[in-house]
C-alpha positions as CSV (number, residue, x, y, z in Angstrom):
1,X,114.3,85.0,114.3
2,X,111.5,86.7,112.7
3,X,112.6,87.1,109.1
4,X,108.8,88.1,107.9
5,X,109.4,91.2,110.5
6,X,112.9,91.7,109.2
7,X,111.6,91.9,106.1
8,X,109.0,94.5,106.9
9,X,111.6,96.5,108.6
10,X,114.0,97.0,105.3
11,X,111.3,97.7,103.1
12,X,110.5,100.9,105.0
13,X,112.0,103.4,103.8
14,X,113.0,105.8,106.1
15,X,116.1,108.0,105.3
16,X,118.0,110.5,108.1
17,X,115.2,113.3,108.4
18,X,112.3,111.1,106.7
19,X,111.7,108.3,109.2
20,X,108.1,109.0,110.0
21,X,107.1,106.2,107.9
22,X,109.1,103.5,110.4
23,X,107.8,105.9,113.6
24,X,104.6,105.2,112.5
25,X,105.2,101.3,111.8
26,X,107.0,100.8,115.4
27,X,104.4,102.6,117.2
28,X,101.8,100.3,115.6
29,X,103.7,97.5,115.6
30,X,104.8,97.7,119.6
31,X,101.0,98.7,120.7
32,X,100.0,95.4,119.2
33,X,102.5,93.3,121.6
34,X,101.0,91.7,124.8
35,X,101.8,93.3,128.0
36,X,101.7,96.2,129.8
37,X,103.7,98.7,127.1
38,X,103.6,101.9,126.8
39,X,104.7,104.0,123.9
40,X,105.6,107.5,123.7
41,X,107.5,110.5,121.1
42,X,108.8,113.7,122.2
43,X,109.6,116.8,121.0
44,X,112.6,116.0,118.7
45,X,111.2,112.6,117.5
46,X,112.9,110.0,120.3
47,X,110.3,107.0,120.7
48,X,110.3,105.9,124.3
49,X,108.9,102.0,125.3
50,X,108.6,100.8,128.7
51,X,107.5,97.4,129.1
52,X,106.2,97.3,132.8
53,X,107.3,99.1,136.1
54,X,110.2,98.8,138.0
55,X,112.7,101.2,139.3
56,X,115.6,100.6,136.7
57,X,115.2,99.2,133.2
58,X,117.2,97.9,130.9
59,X,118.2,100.2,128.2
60,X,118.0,99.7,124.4
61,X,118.8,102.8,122.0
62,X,119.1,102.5,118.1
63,X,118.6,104.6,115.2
64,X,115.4,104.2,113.0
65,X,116.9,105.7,110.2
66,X,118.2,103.9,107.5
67,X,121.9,104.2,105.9
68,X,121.6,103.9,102.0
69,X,125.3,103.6,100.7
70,X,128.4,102.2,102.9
71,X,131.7,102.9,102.4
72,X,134.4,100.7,104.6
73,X,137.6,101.9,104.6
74,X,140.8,99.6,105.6
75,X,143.4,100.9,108.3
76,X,145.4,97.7,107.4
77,X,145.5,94.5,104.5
78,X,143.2,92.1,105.0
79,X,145.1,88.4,105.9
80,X,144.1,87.2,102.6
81,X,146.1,89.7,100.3
């Protein structure tokens, strides 16, 4: 695992409506990689890589934005109460 990379990644910050600091980092980040990638954005901010050509790719969707506070809520005890 690339922990240094990792590490990059959560220092960003890049809150729900704000993420154009991380857009910018993967873009530069992902032209740097060996291969024949291409990057692309459009109109509502999605980032589109393809790696190669073929007629199907594998798919990989995330979210770039970052989730500050995290509330987990039980439906039933936990096995140690």
């Amino acid at each position: 695992m690339n922990t240094q990379l990792l590490k990059r990644l959560y220092s960003i910050y890049s809150p729900s409506g704000k993420e154009q600091k991380m857009m910018t980092f993967l873009c530069s980040y992902i032209k740097q990689l060996p291969g024949n990638i291409s990057v692309s954005k459009d109109k509502f901010g999605n980032l589109y890589v393809v790696k190669g050509e073929a007629e199907t790719y594998p798919c990989l969707v995330s979210h770039i934005d970052q989730v500050s506070h995290c509330c987990l809520l039980y439906t039933s005890p936990s096995p140690r109460d």
